[in-house]
MARBA-3410 file (N, C-alpha, C, O; in Angstrom, 1 decimal):
229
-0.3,-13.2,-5.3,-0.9,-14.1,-4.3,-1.1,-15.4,-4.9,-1.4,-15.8,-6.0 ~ -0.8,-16.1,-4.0,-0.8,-17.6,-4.7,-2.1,-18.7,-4.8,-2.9,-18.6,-3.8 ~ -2.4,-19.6,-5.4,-3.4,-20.3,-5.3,-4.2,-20.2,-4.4,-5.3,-19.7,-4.4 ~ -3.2,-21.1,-2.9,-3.9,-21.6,-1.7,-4.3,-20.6,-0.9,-5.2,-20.9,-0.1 ~ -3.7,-19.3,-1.0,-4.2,-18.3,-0.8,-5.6,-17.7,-1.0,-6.5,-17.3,-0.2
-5.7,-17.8,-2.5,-7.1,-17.4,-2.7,-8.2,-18.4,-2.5,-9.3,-18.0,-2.4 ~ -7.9,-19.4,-2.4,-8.6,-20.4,-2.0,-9.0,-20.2,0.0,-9.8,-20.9,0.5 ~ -8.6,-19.5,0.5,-9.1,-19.3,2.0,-10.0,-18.4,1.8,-10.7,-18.3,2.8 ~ -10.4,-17.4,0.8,-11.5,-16.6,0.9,-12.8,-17.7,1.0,-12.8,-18.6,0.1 ~ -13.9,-17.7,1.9,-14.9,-18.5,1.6,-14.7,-19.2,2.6,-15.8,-19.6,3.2
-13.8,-19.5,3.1,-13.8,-21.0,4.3,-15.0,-20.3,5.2,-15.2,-19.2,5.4 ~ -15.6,-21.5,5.8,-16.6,-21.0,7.5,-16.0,-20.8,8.5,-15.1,-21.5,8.8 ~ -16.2,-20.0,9.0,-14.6,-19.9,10.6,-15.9,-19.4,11.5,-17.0,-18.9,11.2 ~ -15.3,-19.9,12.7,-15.9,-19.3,14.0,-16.3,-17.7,14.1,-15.8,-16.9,13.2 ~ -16.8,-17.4,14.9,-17.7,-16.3,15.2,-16.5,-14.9,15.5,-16.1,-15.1,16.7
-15.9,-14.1,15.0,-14.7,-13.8,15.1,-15.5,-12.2,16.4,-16.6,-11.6,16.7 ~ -14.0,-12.2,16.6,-13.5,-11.2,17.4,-13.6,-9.9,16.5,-12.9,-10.4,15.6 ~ -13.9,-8.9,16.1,-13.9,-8.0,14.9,-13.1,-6.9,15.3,-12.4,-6.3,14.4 ~ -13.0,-6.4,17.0,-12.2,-5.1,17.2,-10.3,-6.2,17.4,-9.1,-5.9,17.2 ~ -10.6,-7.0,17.8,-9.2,-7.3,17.8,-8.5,-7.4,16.4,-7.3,-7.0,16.2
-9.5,-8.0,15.2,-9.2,-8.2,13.9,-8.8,-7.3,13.3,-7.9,-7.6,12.5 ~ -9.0,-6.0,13.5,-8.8,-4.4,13.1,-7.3,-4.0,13.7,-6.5,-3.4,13.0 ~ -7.2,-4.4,15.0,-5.6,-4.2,15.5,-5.2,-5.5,14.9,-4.6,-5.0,13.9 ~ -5.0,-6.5,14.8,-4.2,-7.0,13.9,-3.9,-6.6,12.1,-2.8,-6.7,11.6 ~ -5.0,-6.2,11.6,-4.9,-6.3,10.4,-4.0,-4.8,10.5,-3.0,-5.1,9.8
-4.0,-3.6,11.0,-3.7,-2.6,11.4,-2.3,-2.9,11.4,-1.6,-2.7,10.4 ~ -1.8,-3.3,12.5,-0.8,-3.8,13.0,0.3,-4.4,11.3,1.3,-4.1,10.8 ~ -0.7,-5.3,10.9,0.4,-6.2,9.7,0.5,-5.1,8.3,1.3,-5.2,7.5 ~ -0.5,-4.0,8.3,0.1,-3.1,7.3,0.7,-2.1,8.2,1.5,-1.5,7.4 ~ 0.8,-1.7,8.8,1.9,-1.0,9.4,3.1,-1.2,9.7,4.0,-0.4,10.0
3.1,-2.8,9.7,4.3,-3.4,9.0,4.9,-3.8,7.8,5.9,-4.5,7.6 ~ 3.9,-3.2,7.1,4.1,-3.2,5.4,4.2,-5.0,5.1,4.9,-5.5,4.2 ~ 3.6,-5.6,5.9,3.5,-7.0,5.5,2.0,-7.6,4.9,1.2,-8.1,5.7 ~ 1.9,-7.4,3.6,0.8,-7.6,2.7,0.1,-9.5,3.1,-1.1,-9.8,2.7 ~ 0.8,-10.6,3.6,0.8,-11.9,3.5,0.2,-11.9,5.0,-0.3,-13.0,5.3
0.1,-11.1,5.8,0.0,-11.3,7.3,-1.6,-10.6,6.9,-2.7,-11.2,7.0 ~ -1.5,-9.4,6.7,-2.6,-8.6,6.5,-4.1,-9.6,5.6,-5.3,-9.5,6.0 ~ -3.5,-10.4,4.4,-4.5,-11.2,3.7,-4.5,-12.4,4.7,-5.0,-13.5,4.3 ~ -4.2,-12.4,5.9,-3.8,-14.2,6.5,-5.5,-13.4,7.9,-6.2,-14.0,8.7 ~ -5.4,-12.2,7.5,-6.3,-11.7,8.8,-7.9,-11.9,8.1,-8.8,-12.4,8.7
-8.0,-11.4,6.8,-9.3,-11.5,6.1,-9.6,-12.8,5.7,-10.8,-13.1,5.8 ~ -8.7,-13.6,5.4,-8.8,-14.8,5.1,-9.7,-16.0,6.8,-10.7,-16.8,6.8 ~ -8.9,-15.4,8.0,-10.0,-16.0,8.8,-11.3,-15.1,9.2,-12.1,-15.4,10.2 ~ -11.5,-13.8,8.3,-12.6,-13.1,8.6,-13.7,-14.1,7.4,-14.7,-13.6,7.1 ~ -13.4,-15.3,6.9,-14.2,-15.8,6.2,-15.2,-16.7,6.7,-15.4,-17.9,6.5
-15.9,-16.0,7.5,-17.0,-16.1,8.1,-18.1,-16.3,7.4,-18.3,-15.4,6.6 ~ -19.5,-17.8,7.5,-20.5,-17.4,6.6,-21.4,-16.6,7.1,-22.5,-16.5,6.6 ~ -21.1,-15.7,8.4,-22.1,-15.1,8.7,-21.9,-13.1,8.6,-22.7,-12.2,8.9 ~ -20.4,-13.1,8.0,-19.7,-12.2,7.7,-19.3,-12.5,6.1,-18.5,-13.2,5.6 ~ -20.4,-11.3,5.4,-20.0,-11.3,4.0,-18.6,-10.3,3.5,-18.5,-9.4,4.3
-17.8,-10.3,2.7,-16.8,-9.4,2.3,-16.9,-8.3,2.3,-15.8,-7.8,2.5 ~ -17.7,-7.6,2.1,-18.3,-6.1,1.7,-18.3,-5.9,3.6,-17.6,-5.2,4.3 ~ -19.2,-6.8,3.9,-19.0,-6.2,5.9,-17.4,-5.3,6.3,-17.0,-4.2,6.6 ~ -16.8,-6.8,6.1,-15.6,-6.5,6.8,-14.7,-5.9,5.9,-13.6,-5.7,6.3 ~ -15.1,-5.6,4.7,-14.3,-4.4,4.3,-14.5,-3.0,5.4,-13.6,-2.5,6.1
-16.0,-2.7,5.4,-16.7,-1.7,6.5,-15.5,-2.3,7.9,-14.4,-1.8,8.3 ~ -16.2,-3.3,8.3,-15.6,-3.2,10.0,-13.9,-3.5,10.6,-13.2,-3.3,11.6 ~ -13.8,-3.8,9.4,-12.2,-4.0,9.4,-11.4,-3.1,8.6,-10.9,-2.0,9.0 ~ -11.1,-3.6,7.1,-10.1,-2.3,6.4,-10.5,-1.1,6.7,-9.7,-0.4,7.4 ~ -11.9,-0.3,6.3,-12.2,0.6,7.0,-11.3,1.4,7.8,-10.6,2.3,7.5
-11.9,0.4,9.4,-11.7,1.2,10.4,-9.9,1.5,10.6,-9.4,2.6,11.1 ~ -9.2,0.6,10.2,-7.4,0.4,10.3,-7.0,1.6,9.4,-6.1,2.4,9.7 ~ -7.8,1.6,8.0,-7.1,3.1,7.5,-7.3,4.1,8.3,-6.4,4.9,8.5 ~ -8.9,4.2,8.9,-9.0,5.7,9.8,-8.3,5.7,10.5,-8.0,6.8,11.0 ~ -7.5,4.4,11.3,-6.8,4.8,12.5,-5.4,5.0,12.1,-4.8,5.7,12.9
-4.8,4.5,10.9,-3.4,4.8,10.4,-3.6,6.3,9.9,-2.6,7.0,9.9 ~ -4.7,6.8,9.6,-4.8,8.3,8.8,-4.5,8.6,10.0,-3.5,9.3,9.9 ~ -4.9,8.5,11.5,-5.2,9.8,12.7,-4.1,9.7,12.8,-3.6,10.8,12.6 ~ -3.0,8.6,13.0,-1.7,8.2,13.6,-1.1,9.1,12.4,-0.3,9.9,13.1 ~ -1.0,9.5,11.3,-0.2,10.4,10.5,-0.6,11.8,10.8,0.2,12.7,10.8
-1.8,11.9,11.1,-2.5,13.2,11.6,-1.6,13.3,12.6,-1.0,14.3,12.1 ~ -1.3,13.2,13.3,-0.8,13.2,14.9,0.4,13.0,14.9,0.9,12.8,16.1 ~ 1.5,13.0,13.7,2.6,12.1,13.9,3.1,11.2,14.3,4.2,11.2,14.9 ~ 2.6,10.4,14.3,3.4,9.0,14.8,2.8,8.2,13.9,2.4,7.2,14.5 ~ 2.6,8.3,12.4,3.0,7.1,11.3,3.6,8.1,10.4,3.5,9.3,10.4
4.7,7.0,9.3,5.5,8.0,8.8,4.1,8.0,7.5,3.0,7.5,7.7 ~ 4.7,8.6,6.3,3.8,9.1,5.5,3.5,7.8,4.5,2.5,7.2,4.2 ~ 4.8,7.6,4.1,4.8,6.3,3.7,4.3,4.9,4.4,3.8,4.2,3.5 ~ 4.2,4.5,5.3,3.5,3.8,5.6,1.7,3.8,5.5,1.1,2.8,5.2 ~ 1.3,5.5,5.7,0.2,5.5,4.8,0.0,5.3,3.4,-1.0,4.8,3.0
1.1,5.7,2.7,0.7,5.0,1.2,0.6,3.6,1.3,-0.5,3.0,1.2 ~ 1.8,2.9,1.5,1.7,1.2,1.7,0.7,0.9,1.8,0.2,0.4,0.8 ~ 0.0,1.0,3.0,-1.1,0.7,3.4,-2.2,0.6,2.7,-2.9,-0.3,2.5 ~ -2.3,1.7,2.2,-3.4,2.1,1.0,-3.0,0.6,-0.3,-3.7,-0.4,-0.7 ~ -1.9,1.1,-0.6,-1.8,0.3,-1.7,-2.0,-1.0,-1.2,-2.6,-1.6,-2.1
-1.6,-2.0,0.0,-1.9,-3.4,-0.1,-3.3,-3.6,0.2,-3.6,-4.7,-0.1 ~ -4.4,-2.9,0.6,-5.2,-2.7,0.4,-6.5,-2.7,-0.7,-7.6,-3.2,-1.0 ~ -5.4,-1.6,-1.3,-6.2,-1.8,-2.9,-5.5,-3.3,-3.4,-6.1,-3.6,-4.5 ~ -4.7,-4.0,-3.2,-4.7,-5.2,-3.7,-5.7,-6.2,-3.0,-6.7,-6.7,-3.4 ~ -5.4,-6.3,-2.4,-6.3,-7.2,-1.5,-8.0,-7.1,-1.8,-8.7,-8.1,-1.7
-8.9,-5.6,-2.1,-9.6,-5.5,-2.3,-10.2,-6.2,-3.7,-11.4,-6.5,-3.8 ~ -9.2,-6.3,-4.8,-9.3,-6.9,-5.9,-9.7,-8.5,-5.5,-10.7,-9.1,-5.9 ~ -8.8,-8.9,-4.9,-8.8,-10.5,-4.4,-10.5,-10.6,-4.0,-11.3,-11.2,-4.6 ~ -10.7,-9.7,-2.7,-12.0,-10.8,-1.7,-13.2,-10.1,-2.1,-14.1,-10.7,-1.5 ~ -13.7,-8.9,-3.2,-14.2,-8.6,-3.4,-15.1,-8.9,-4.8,-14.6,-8.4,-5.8
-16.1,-9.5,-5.0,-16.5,-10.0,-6.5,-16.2,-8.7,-7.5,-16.1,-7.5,-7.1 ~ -16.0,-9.1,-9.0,-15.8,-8.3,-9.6,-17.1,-7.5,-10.1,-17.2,-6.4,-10.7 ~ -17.9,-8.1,-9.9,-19.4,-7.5,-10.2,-20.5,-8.7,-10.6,-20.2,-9.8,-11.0 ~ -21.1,-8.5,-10.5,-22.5,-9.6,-11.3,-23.6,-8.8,-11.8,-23.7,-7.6,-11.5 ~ -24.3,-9.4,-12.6,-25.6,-9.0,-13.1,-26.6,-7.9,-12.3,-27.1,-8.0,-11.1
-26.7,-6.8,-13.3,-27.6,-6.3,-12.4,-28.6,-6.4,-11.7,-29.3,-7.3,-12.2 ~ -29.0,-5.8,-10.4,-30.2,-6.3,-9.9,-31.9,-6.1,-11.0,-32.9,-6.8,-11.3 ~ -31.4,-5.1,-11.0,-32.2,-4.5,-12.2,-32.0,-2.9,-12.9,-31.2,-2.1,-12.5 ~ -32.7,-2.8,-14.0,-32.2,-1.6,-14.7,-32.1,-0.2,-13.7,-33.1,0.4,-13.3 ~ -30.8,0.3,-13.5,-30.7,1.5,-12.7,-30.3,2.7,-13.5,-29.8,2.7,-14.6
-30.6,3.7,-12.5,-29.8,5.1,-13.3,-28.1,5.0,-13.9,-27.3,4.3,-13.3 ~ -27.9,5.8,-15.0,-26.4,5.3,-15.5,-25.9,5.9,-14.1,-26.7,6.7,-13.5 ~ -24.8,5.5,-13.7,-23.6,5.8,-12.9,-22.8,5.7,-12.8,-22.3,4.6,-12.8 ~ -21.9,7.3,-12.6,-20.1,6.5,-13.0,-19.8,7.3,-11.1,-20.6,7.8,-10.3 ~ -18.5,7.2,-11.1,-17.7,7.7,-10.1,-16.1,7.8,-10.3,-15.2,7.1,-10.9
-15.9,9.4,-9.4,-14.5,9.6,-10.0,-13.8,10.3,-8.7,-14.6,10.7,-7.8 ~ -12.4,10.5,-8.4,-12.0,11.1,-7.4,-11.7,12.3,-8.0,-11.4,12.0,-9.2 ~ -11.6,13.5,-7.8,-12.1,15.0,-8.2,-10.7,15.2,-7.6,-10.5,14.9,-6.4 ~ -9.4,15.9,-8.7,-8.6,16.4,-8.8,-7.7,15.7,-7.6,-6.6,16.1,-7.5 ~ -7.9,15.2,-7.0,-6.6,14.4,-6.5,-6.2,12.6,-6.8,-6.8,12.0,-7.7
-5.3,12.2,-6.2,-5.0,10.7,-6.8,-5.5,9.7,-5.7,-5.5,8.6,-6.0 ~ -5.8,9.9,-4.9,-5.9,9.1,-3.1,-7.1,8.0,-3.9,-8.3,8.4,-4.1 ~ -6.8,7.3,-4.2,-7.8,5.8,-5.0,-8.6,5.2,-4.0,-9.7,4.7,-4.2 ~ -7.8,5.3,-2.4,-8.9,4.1,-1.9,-10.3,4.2,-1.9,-10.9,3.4,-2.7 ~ -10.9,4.9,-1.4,-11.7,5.4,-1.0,-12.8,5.1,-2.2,-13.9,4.6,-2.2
-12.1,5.7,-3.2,-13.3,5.4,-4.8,-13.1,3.9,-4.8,-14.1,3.2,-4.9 ~ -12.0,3.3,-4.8,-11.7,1.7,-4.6,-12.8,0.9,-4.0,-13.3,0.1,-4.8 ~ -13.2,1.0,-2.6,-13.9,0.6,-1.9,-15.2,0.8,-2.4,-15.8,-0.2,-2.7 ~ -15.8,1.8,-2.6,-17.0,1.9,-3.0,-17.6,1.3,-4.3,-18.7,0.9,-4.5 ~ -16.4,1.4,-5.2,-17.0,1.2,-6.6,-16.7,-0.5,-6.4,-17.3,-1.3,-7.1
-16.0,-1.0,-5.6,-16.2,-2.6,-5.2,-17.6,-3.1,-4.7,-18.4,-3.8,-5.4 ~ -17.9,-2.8,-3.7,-19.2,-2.4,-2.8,-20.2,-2.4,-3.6,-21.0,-3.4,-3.6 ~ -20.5,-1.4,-4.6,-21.3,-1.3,-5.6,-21.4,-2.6,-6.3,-22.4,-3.3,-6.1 ~ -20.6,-2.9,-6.9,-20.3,-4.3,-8.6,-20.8,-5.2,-7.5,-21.8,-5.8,-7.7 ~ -20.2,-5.4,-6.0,-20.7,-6.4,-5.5,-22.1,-6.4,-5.3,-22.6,-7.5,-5.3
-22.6,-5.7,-5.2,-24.1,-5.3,-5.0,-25.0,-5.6,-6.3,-26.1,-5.9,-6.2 ~ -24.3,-5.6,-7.4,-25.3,-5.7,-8.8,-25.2,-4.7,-9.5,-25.4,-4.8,-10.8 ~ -25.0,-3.3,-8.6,-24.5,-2.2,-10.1,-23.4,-2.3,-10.6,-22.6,-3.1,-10.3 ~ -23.4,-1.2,-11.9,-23.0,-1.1,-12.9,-22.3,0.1,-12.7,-23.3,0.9,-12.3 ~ -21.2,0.8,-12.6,-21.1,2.2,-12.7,-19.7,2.4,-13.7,-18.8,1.6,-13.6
-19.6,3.5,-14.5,-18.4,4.1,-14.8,-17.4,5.1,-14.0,-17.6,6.1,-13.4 ~ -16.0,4.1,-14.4,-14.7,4.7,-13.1,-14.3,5.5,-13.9,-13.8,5.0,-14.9 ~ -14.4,6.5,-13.6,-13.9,7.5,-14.3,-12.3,8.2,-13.8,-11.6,9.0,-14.3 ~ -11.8,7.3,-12.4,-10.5,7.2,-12.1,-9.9,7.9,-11.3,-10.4,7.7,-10.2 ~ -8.4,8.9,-11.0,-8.4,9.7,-9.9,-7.8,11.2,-10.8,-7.6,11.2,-12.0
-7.7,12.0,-10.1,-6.9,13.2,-10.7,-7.6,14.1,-11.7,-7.3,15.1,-12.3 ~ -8.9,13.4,-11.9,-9.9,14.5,-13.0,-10.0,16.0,-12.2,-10.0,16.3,-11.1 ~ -10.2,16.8,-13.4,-10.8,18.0,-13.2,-12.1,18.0,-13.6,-12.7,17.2,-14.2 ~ -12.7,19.6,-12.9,-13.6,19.2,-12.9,-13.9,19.6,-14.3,-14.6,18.8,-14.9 ~ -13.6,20.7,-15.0,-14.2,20.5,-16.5,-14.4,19.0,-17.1,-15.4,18.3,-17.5
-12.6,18.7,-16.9,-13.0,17.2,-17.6,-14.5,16.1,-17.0,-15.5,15.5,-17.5 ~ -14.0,16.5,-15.7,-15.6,15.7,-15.3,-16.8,15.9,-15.8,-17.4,15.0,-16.2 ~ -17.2,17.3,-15.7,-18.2,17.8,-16.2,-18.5,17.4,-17.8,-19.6,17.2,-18.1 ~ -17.3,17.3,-19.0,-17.7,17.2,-20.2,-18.1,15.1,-20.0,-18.8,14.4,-20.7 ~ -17.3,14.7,-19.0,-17.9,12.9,-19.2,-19.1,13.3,-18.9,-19.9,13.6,-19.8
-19.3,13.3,-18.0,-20.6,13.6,-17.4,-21.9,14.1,-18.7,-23.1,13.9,-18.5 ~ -21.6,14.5,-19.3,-22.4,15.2,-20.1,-22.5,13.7,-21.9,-23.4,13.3,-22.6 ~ -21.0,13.3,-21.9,-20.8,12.5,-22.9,-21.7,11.3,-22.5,-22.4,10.7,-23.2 ~ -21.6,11.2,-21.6,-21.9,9.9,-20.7,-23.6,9.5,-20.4,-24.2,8.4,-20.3 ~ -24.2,10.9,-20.4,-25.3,10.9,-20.0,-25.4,10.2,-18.4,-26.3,9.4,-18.2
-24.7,10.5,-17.7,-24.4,10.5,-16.3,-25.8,10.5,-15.5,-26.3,11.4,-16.2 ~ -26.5,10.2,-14.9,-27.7,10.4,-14.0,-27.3,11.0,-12.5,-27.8,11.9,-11.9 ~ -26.1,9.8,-12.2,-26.2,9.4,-11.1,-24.4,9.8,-10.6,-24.0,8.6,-10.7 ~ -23.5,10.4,-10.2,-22.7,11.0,-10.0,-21.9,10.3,-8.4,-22.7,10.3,-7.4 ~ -20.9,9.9,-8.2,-20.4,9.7,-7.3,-19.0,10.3,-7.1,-18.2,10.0,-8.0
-18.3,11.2,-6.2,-17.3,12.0,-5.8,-17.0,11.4,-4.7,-17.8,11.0,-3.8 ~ -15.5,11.3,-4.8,-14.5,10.6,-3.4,-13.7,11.5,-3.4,-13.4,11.9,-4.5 ~ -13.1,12.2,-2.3,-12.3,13.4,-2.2,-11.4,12.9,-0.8,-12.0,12.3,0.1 ~ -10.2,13.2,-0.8,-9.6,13.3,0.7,-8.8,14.9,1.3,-8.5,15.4,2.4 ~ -8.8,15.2,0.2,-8.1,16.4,0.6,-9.5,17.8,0.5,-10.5,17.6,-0.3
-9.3,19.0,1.5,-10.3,19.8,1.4,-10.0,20.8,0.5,-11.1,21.2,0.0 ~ -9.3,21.2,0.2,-9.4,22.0,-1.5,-10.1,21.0,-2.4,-10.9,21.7,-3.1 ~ -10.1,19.9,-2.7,-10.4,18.7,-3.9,-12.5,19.1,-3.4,-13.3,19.5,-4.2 ~ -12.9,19.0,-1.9,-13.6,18.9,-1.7,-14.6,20.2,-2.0,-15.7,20.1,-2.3 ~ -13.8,21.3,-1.8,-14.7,22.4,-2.3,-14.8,22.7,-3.8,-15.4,23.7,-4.3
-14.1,21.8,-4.4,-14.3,21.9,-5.9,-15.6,21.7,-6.6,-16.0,22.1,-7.7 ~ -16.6,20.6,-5.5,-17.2,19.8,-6.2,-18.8,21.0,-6.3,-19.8,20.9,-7.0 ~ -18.3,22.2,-5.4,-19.8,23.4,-5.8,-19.4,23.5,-7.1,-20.3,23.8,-7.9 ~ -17.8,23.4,-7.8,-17.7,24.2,-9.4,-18.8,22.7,-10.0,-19.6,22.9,-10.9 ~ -18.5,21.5,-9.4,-19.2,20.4,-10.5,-20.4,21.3,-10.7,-20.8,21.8,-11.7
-21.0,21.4,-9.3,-23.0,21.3,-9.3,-23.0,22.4,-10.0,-23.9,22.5,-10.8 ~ -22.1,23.8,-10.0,-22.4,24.9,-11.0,-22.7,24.6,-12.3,-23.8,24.9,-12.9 ~ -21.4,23.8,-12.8,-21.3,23.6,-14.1,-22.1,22.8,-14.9,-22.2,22.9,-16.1 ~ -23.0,21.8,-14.0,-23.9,20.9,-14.1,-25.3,21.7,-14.6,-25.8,21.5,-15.7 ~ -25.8,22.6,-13.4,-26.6,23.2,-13.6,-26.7,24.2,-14.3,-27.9,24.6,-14.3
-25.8,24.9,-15.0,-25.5,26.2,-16.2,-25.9,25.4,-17.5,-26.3,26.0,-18.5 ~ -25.8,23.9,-17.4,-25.6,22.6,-18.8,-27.1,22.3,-18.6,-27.5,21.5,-19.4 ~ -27.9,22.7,-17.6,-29.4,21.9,-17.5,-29.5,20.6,-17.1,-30.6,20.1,-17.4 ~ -28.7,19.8,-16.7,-28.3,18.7,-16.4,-28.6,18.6,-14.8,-28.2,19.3,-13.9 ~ -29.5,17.3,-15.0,-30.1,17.1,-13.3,-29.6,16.0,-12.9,-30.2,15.0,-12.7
-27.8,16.0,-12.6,-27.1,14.7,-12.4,-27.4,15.0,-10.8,-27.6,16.1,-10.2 ~ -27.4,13.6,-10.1,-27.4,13.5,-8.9,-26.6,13.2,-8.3,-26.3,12.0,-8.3 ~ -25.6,14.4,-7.3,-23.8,14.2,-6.8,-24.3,13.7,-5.5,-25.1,14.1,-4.6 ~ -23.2,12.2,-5.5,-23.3,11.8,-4.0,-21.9,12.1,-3.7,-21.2,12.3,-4.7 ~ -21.4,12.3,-2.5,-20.4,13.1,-2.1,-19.8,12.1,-1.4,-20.7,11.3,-1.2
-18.3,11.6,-0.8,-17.8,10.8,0.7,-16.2,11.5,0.4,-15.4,12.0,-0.4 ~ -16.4,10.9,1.9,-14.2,11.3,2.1,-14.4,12.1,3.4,-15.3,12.6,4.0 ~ -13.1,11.9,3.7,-12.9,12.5,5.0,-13.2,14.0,5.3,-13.6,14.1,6.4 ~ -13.1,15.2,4.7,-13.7,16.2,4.5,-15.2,16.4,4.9,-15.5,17.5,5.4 ~ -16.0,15.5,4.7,-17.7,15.4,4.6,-18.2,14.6,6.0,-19.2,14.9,6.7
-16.7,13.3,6.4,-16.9,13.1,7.6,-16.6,14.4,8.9,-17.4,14.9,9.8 ~ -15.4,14.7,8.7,-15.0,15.6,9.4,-16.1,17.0,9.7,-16.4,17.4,10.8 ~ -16.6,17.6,8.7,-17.7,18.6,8.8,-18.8,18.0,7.7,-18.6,17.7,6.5 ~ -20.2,17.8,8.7,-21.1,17.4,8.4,-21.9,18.5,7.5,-22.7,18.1,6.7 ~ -21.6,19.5,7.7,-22.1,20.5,6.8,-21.7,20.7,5.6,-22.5,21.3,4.8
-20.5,20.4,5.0,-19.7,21.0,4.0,-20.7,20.2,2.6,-21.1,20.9,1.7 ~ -21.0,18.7,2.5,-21.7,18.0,1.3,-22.7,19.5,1.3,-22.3,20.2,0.3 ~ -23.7,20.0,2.0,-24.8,20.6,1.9,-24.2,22.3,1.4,-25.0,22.9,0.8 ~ -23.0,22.9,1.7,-22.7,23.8,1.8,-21.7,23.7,0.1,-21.3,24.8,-0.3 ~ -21.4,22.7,-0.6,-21.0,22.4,-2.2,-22.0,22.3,-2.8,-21.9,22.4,-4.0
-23.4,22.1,-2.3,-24.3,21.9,-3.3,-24.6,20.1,-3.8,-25.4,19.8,-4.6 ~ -23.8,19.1,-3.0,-24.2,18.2,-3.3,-25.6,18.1,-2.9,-26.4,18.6,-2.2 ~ -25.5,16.8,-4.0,-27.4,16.2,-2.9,-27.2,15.2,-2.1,-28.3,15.1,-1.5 ~ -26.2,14.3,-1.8,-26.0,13.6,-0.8,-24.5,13.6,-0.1,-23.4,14.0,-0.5 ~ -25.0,13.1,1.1,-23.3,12.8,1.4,-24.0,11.0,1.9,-25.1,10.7,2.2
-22.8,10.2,1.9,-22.3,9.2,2.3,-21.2,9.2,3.1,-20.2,10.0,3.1 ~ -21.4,8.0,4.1,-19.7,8.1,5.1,-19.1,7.0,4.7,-17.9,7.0,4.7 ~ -19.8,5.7,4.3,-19.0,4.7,4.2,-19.7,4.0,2.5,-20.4,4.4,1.6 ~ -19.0,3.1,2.7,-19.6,2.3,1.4,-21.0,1.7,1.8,-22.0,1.6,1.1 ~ -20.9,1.3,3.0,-22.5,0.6,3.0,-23.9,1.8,2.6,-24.9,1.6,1.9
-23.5,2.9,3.2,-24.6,3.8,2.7,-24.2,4.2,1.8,-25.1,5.0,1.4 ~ -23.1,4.1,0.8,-23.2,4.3,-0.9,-24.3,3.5,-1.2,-25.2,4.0,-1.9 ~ -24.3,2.1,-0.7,-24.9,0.8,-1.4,-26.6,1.1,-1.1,-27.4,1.2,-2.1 ~ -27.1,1.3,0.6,-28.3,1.7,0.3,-28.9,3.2,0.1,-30.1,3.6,0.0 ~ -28.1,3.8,0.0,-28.2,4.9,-1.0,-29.1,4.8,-2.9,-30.2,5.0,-3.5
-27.8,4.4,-3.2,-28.0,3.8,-4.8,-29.2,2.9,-4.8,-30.1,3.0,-5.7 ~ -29.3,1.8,-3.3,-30.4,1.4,-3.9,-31.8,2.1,-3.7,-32.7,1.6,-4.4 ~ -32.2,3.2,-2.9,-33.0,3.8,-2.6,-33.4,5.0,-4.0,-34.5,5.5,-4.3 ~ -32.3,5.0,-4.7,-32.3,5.7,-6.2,-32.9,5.3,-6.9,-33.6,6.1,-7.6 ~ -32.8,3.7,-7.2,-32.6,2.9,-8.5,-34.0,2.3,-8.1,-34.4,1.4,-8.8
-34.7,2.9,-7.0,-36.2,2.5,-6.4,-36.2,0.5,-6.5,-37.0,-0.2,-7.2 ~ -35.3,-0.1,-5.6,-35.5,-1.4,-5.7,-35.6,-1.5,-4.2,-35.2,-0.9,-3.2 ~ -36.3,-2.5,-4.5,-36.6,-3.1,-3.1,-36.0,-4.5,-2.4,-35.9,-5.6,-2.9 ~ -35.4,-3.9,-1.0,-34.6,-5.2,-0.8,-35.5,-5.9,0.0,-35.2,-7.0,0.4
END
């Protein structure tokens, strides 16, 4: 991406349209055109629309609707990768890399549990750094032993799981087993489409929370880390 490009993140723009923003932005990765897709966020640079928002109201909502459209046949498969991937570029661009903590929090890392599907941990662990935490990415494709021995190396507190697929998602009762066999009172927050889809399944693995988006990762964490906004 080039200079003047990154230089449009920040501009003030008029009071935007947000559901049409979503079919456009939708629209330009479904056309695997990454320059159209950043030309949509770029006038979502609203001062009354922070980046973290329209991550939520926009990328967001365009993956869930490109996921149903593969659900349903009518996107090819690859176009869902694409998508994903110009996404995770673009999230690098408009999203701060982190700042200073708010204040001292529980350690926290986050990892996607035996599959590779990145966005999703992408988004949050952006959300977060933008917020003022600190967490360790522990990455995608872990098992859970391996999880379980970071977790333990790490002195982990505070536990974050992103899953898309539902075998990945019922793995995460082996975390809390193995967690709890170690005496270890880590706290698993759970998200991914599995947890949206059935609201019971976080509670039925043994997590202690579920989250649906990044914004309730964010006041989640901060309801943990006992700060006050």
């Amino acid at each position: 991406m080039d200079d003047n490009s990154q230089k449009g993140f920040g501009k003030t723009q008029s009071k935007t349209n947000i559901p049409a923003k979503v079919h456009q932005f939708e629209q330009a990765l479904l056309s695997l055109d990454r320059l159209a897709a950043e030309r949509v966020l770029i006038d979502l640079s609203d001062s009354s629309v922070t980046p973290s928002q329209y991550v939520e109201q926009i990328i967001v909502p365009a993956l869930d609707h490109i996921g149903s459209g593969w659900e349903q046949g009518e996107i090819a498969l690859s176009q869902v990768y694409i998508s994903g991937r110009i996404c995770e570029e673009l999230l690098g661009k408009i999203l701060p890399s982190g700042r200073q903590s708010l204040q001292p929090h529980p350690k926290m890392a986050i990892a996607v549990l035996q599959d590779h599907h990145q966005l999703g941990k992408r988004i949050v662990h952006s959300v977060l750094r933008a917020s003022g935490f600190e967490l360790i990415d522990y990455g995608a494709g872990i098992t859970v032993n391996e999880l379980v021995d970071r977790i333990k190396r790490d002195e982990v507190q505070v536990l974050l799981i992103s899953v898309l697929m539902l075998s990945s998602a019922l793995l995460v009762e082996d975390v809390r087993l193995q967690l709890d066999r170690a005496d270890l009172d880590t706290t698993i927050i759970i998200g991914g489409a599995p947890f949206r889809f059935d609201e019971n399944l976080g509670q039925e693995v043994g997590a202690h929370h579920t989250c649906l988006n990044a914004t309730e990762g964010v006041e989640l964490v901060t309801r943990l880390a006992g700060i006050e906004k």
